[in-house]
N, C-alpha and C positions, 0 to 999 in steps of 0.2 A: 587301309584295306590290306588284308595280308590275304595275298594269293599263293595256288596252291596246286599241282598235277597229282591227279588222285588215276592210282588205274590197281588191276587184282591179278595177280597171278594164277595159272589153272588149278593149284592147288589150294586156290581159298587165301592167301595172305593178300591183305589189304597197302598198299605202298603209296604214300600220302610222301610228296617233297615240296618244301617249300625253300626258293632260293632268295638269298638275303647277299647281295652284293658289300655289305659296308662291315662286314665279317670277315677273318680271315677262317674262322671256325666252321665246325661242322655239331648239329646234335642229334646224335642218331638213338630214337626213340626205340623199344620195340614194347606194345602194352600188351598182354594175355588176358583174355576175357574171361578170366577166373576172381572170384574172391571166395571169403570164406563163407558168403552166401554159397555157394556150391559142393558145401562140403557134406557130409552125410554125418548128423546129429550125433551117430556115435565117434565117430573119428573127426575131429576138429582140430585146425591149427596146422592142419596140411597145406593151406595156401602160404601163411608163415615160414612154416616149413620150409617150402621151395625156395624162398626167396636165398635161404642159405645154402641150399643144397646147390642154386644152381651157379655157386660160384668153388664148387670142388672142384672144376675142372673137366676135362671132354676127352675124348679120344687123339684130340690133335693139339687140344692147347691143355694140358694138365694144369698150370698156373694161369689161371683166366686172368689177372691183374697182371701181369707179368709183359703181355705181348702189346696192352695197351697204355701201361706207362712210359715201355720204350716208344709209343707213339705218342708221347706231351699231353697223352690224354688221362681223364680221370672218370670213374663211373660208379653207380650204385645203383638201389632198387628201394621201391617198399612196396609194402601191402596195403590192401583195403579191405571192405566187406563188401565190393563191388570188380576189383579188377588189381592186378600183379601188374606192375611194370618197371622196368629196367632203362637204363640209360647211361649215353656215354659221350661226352664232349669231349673234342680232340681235334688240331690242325684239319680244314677241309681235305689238304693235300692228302691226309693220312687215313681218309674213311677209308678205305676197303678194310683199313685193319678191323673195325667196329662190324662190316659184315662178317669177314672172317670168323671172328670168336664167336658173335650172337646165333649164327650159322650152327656153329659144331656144336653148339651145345643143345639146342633144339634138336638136331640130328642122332649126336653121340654120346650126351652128359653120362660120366663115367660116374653111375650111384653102387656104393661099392656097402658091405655093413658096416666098415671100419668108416665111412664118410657117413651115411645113418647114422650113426650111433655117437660118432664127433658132432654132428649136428645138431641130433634128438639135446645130448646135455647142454647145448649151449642155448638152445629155444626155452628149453627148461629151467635154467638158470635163470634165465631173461624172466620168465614168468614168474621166477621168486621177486626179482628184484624190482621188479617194474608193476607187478601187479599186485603180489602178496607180501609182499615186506616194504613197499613205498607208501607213506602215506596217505589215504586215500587212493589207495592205488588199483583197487579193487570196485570202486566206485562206477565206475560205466559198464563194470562186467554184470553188477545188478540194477542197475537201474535199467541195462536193453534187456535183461532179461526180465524184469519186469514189466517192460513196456510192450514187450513181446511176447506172443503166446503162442505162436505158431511158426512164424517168419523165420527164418533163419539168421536176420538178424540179431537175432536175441542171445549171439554170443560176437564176441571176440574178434578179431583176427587172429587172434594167440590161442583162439581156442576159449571150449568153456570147462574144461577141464585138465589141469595137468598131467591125470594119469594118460589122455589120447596121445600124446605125442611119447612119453614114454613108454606107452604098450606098440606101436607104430611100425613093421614088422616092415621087409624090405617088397614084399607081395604087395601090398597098399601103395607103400608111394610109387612103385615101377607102376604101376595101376593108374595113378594119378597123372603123373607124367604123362601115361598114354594117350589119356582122355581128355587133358586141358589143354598138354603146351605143344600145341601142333599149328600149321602153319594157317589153318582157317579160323582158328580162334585167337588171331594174331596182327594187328595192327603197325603197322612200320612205318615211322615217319623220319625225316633226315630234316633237317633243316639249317641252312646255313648257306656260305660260296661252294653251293656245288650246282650239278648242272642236271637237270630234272631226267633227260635222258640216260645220260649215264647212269644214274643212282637205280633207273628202272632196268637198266645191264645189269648192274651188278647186285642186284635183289635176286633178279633170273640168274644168276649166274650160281649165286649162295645159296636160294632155299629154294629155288623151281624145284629140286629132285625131290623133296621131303615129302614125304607123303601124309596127306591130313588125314582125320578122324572123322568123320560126320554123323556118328555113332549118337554122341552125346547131346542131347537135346534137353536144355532149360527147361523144365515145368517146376518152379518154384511153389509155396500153398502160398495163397494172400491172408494177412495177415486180416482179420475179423474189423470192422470199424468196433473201437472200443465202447463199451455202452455204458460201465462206470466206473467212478473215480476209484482208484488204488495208491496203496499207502505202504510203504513197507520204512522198516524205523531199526538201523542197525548199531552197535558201540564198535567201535575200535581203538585203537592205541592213537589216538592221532588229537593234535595242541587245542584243537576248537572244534564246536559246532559246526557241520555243513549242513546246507539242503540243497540238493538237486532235484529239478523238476524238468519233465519231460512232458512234448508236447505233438501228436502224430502231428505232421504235415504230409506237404504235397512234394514227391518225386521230384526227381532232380527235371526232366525234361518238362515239367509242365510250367506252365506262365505264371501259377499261384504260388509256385517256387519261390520265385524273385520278390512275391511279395511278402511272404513268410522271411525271406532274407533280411530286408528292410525292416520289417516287425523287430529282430532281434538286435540289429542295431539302432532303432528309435529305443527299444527298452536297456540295455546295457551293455553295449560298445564303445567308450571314452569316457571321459570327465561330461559331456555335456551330454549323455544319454539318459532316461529317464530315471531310473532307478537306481545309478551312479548318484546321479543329484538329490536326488529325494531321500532314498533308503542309506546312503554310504555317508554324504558329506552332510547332509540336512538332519537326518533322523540318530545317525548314526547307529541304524541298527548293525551294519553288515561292517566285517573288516576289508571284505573285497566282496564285489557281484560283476557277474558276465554275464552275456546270452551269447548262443552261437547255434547256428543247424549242421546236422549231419551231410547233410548234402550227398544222400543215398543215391541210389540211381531207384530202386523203389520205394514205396512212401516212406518217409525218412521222422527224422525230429526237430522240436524245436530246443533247446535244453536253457533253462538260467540256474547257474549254481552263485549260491550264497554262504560265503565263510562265515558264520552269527558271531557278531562281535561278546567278548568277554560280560558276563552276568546279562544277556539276552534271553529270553525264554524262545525257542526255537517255535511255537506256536504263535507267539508275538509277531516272531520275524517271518513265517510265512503267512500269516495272515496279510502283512502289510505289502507284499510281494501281488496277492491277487488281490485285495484294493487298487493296485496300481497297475493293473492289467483290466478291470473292471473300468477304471477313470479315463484308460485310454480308450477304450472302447463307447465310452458313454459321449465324453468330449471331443473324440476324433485326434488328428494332427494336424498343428497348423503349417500352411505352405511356406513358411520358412524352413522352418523345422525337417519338415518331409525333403524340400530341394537341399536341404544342406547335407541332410544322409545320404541323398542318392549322389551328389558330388563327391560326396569325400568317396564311395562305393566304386564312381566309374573311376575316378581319378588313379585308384591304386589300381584295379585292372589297366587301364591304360599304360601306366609305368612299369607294370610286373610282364605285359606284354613286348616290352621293347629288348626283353632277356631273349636268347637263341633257345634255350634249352624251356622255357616254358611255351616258345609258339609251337614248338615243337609234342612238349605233354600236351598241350591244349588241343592240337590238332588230332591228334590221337584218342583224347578222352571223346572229344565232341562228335566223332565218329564213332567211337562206341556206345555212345548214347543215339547214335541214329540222327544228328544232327550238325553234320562238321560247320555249318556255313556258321551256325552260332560263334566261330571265332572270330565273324565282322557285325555281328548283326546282335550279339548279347547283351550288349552295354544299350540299346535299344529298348533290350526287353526292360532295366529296370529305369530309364528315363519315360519312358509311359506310362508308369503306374500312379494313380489317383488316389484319392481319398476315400473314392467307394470301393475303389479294391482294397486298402489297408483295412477299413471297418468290414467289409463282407469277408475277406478270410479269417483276419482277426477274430471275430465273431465264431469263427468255426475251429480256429486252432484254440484258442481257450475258454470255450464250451467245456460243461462240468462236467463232463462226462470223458470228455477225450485227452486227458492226461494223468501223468504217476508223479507222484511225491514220495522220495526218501529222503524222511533226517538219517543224516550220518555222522551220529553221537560222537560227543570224545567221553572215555572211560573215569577220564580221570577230573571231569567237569560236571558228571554227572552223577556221581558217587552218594 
């Protein structure tokens, strides 16, 4: 049982602490309830963006790493298509330093053109090397945006275009800034030997003055239920055959979640998952296959990508992919089988939970989801699950109609 004093300040930040006596550490969370769901279709890659911007520095600390490594602490951030967050482990004795900084920069972040435009090139660079010049690197930025028609998943974190971030003018992001990273769109969790009172001082003491936004108001479009199958078939420079397939599921908050989760490690999560055994080591059509979900916070995916083994005809190899989605479905899972995914499942939550700094994101994600108690009661949700929930969602996540296939040709295999 991880316990936990949750209370809000009048300005809308949410202040979540959880004290862990067998620590001498502290993990001071803070998540922003931005992603790149929020961004507006023509400028993309602004939550990315932030992530760097918001370590140039503030009006009182210029060198944001600087006042926190003289505290034995270390920190970073990343982005999602759901939510921005930051964090920073360091001696309990030394959290105030951790409100201090997260403080002034939500307050004062100094965004100057010469920090824009040091920024802009380096997101851009990052987009060469990671998306457009990395092998299949490019591969998830079409396959959501085939999967998506509406949603605004259907790009990126990084954006779905490179020229937004270097058209990205310094009016925009002081815009952005204004409207996401305030303190009511802002979750703070501490976790560690500190002491729940205190930590609620000094939240009051750091961000009570800040004044929030309440401006910006969520109306995302919902994405359409898909009605038919799609296909899109691209070459690149890259050693082999892929196929990536995509598959709508259910939101992260919903119960059908967890069994969509389970679905993708019965099909390709280890040596002993189904299409490992069958398609990779048995058939040898595949040099590697995975499944894995997106774990959106709105309806999300399922995805299995398949590397096609050398002289494979890539029609071969997807065809045998939904045989084996069609056998599960027809045959079911047996209870060995089923208990042994959902063990090896809690087993690593349970171990990844004994870390500071993840009760810490966890507490904070599962609050943004509208559901913090999920940090005792989640592993719950997937030891419940049956056999008529694997075959009833099953049944509706891989319905022929509600999912996308892209082969992602090699140039030089296909000549």
């Amino acid at each position: 049982m991880i316990r936990y004093h949750k209370t809000q300040l009048s300005n809308g930040l949410k202040i979540i602490v959880h004290r862990d006596l067998n620590t001498s550490l502290a993990a001071f969370n803070l998540l922003y309830d931005v992603g790149s769901r929020d961004e507006n279709p023509e400028k993309t890659g602004f939550a990315h963006l932030f992530e760097h911007l918001m370590f140039e520095g503030s009006a009182n600390v210029p060198k944001f790493d600087k006042p926190i490594q003289e505290a034995a602490g270390s920190n970073n951030a990343f982005t999602s298509r759901d939510i921005t967050n930051y964090y920073i482990t360091l001696p309990a004795v030394n959290v105030e330093t951790a409100f201090w900084v997260e403080s002034d920069r939500m307050k004062n972040l100094l965004i100057s053109e010469k920090s824009l435009e040091t920024q802009k090139k380096v997101v851009s660079e990052e987009f060469r090397q990671s998306y457009l010049n990395q092998p299949y690197g490019d591969a998830m930025l079409l396959l959501h945006n085939l999967s998506y028609k509406v949603h605004p998943y259907r790009w990126n974190p990084i954006g779905i275009d490179l020229s937004h971030i270097q058209n990205a003018n310094l009016e925009d992001i002081q815009g952005f800034f204004s409207k996401h990273y305030r303190p009511n769109r802002a979750i703070l969790t501490i976790a560690g030997n500190v002491d729940p009172d205190e930590m609620i001082r000094l939240a009051e003491k750091w961000f009570g003055d800040i004044e929030p936004n309440y401006d910006y108001q969520r109306n995302l479009p919902s994405e359409p239920v898909q009605e038919k199958y799609r296909f899109l078939e691209v070459e690149r420079n890259v050693p082999t055959n892929a196929i990536y397939k995509a598959f709508h599921m259910a939101k992260r908050s919903e119960d059908d979640y967890y069994v969509g989760d389970i679905l993708s490690d019965v099909l390709a999560n280890g040596t002993s998952s189904r299409l490992y055994k069958n398609l990779y080591k048995k058939k040898g059509l595949f040099s590697a296959i995975n499944s894995s979900v997106s774990g959106s916070i709105d309806e999300g995916l399922l995805y299995i990508v398949g590397h096609i083994a050398e002289d494979v005809d890539p029609n071969q190899a997807n065809d045998a992919i939904n045989q084996e989605l069609k056998l599960l479905m027809k045959e079911g899972i047996k209870p060995a089988e089923l208990e042994k995914v959902i063990n090896k499942t809690t087993s690593v939550m349970m171990f990844s939970r004994m870390n500071i700094l993840n009760k810490a994101m966890n507490l904070a994600y599962y609050e943004c989801l509208g559901n913090i108690d999920l940090i005792n009661n989640e592993i719950d949700k997937y030891r419940t699950i049956e056999m008529d929930d694997m075959l009833r969602v099953g049944n509706q996540i891989f319905a022929d109609n509600n999912f996308s296939d892209m082969f992602y040709l090699s140039k030089k295999n296909n000549r």
